[in-house]
C-alpha positions in Angstrom: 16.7 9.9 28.0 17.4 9.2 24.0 16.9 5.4 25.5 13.4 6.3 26.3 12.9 7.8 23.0 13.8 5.6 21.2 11.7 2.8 23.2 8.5 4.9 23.2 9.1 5.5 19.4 9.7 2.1 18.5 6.7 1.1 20.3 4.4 3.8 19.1 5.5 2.7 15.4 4.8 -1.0 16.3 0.9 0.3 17.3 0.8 2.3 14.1 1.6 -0.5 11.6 -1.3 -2.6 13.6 1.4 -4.9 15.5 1.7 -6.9 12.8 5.5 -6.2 12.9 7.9 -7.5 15.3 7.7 -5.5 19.0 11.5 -6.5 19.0 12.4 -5.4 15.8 10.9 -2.3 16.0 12.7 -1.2 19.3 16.2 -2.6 18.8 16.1 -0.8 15.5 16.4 -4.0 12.9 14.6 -2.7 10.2 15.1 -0.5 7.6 15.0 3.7 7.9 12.6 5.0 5.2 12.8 8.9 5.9 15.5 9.1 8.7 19.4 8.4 8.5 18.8 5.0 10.8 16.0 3.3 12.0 17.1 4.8 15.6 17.0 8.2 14.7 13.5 7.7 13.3 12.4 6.2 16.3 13.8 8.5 18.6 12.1 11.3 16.7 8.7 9.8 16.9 9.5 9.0 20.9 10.1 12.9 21.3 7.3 13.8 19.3 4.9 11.4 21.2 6.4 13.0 24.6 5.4 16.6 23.9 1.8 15.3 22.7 1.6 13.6 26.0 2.8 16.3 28.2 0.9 19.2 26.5 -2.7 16.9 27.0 -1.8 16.6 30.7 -0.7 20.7 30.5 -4.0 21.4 28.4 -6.2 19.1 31.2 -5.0 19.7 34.7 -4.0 23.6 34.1 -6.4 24.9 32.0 
C-alpha cells in the first residue's frame, strides 16, 4: 500500500507542476523534499491525501 502512495503522489505532483518535470523523477523520488523529511514521504502524503478525496467523492455520489 505505501507503494501506491507514493506512485499516486508522485504522479499527482507531476500534474500539478504542469508535467513539465520528469514523470520518472517525480515517482522514484530523485528530487529534492521542500516541506517533508524526503521526497518519498512527501509523496506518499499527497498519495494518501489524494486517496481519501477520491473515495469520499465516490461515498458523497453513490450514497448520498
Amino acid at each position: 500500500m505505501p507503494e501506491f502512495g507514493r506512485l499516486l503522489g508522485g504522479f499527482v505532483r507531476w500534474l500539478l507542476k504542469g508535467c513539465k518535470s520528469s514523470l520518472k523523477d517525480e515517482i522514484e523520488g530523485n528530487l529534492e523534499a521542500t516541506w517533508g523529511v524526503t521526497y518519498d514521504t512527501e509523496n506518499y502524503i499527497i498519495g494518501l491525501i489524494t486517496s481519501v478525496i477520491i473515495i469520499g467523492t465516490i461515498v458523497l455520489i453513490f450514497f448520498t
